[in-house]
C-alpha positions in Angstrom: 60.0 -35.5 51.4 61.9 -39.2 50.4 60.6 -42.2 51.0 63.3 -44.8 51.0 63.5 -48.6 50.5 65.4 -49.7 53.5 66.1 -53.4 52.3 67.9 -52.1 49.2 68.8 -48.6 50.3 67.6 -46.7 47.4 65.3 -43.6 47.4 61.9 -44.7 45.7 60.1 -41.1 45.6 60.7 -38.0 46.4 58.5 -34.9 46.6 58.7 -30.9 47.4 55.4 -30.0 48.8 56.8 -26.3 50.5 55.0 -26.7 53.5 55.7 -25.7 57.2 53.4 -28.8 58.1 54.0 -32.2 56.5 51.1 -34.1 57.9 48.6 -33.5 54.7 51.6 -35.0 52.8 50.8 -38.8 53.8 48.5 -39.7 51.6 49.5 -38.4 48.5 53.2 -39.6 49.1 51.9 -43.1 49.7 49.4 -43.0 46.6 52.7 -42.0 44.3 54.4 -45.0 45.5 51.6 -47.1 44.9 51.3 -45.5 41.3 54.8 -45.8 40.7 54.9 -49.0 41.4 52.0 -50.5 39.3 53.2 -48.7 36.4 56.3 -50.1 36.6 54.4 -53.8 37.1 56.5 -54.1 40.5 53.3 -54.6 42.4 49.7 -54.6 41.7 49.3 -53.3 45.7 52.9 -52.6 47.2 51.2 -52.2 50.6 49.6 -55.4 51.0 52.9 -57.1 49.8 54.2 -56.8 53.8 55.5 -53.8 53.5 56.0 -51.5 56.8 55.6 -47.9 56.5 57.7 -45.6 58.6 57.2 -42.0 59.6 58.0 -39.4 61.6 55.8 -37.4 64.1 55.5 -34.6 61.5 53.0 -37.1 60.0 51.0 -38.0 63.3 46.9 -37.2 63.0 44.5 -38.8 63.4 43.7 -38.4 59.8 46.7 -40.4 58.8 46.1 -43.2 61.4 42.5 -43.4 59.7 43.9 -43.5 56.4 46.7 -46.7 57.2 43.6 -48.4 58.9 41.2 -48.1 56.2 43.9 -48.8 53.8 45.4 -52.1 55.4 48.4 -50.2 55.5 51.4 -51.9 58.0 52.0 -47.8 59.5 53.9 -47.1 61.9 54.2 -43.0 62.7 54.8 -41.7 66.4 52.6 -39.0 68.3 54.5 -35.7 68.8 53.9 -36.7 72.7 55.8 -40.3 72.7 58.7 -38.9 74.5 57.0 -37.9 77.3 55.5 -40.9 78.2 58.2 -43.1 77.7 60.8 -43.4 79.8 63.9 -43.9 78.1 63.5 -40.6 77.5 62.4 -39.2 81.1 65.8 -37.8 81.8 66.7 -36.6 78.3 66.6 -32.9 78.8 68.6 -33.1 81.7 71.0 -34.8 80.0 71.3 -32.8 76.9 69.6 -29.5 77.2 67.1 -28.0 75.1 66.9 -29.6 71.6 67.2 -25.9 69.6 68.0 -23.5 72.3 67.9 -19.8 71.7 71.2 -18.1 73.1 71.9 -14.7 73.1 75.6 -14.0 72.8 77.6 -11.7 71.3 80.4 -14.6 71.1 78.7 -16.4 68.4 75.8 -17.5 69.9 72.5 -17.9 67.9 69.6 -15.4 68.0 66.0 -16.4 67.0 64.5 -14.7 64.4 62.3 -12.2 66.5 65.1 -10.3 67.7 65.9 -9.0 64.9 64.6 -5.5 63.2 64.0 -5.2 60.0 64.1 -1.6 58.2 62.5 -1.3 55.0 63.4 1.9 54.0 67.2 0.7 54.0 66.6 -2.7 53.5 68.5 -3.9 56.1 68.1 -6.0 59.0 70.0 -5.2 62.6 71.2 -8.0 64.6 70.6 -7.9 68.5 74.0 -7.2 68.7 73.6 -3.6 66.7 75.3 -5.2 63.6 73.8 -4.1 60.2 72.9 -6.9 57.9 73.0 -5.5 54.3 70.4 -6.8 51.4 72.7 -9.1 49.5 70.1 -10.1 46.8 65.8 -9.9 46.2 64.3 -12.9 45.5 60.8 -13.3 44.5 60.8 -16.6 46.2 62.4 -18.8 47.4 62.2 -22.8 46.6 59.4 -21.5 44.4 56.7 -21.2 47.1 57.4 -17.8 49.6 58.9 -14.7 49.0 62.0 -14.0 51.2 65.3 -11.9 51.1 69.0 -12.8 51.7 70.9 -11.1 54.1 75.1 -10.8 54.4 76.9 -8.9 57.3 78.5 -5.5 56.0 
């Protein structure tokens, strides 16, 4: 995660938490800030200096919008349902598909990861389209937090 300062375009913090969800991420982000910026004697409390937090819907919980309130913080982070009730963004699908679609083509389309099979005893994977995907390299994890393997085509 980066948190940026708009005004002057520079990136004030930045954090790898190596998590699938980022909404437990709020709080400590905005407490760094806060940290960072009384240590540096920028601001005794950076949030009551009319600064407007930003933040995707990743971030949207109730436990967040709890956390800006009892915090005086000037929030502003969007439900995960916004589009569908506005409606600027009533035709949106129509207009441009399916944000991540999952084609199936043997002319270089993309497959999701459930179609493929792994095989352990070879330590290969096979790609829908019967193309054997060779063990390039073992890692023990990767960015420091999962275990996971890199594939190549033979």
């Amino acid at each position: 995660m980066s948190t940026v300062d708009r005004k002057h375009q520079v990136i004030i913090d930045a954090q790898a938490f190596g998590e699938g969800q980022e909404h437990h991420t709020l709080q400590p982000i905005l407490e760094s800030i806060q940290d960072r910026y009384q240590r540096l004697n920028l601001s005794p409390d950076i949030f009551q200096a009319g600064v407007t937090i930003t933040a995707d819907t990743g971030f949207a919980n109730e436990a967040n919008n709890h956390y800006l309130y009892e915090n005086d913080i000037n929030g502003y982070i969007p439900d995960n349902q916004f589009r569908r009730r506005d409606l600027k963004f009533a035709d949106q699908k129509s207009r441009r598909g399916k944000r991540q679609p999952d084609r199936q083509s043997k002319t270089g389309g993309f497959f999701p990861p459930t179609a493929f099979h792994f095989d352990p005893v070879k330590l290969a994977c096979i790609c829908p389209a019967g193309e054997r995907l060779g063990l390039r390299r073992e890692a023990d994890t990767i960015f420091g937090h999962f275990p996971g393997n890199i594939f190549r085509c033979n």
